[in-house]
Steps between C-alpha positions, in 0.01 A plus 500: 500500500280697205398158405404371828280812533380491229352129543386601801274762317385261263364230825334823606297555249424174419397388889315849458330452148663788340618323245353475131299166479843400162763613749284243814518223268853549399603544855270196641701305187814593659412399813402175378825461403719655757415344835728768638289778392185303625730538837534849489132562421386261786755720756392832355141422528535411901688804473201715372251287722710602815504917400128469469464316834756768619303819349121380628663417890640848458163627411324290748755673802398824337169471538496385825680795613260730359201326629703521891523887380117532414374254839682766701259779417205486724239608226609250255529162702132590652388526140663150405427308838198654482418297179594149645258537784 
């Protein structure tokens, strides 16, 4: 298990450029190499590309319930409708 984590880590920091540019090259040799390591990069990248999607919709829904919260006081949704007319 300690190794799987552990080469889990190291996809990390290479999808997230973390890495020292020696260790990228060693690890981008491996890959080369290892077409199931390419595998587990490709899945962990999705993997990273769906938290991010994840994190901004979050955000989005966030601000969307603040900006409900701010249109429901009279003085400020005069002062931004205001400013479209």
């Amino acid at each position: 298990m300690r190794k799987q984590l552990a080469e889990a880590q190291e996809i990390e920091q290479y999808l997230l450029r973390e890495m020292p540019v020696s260790s990228r090259l060693v690890f981008q040799a491996r890959m080369l190499v290892a077409p199931a390591l390419r595998e587990k990069v490709k899945y962990q990248r999705k993997t990273l590309q769906l938290v991010r999607w994840l994190a901004r919709e979050e955000k989005r829904q966030q601000l969307d319930q603040l900006f409900q919260r701010l249109m429901q006081d009279t003085s400020f949704n005069n002062s931004i409708t205001s400013i479209f007319k």
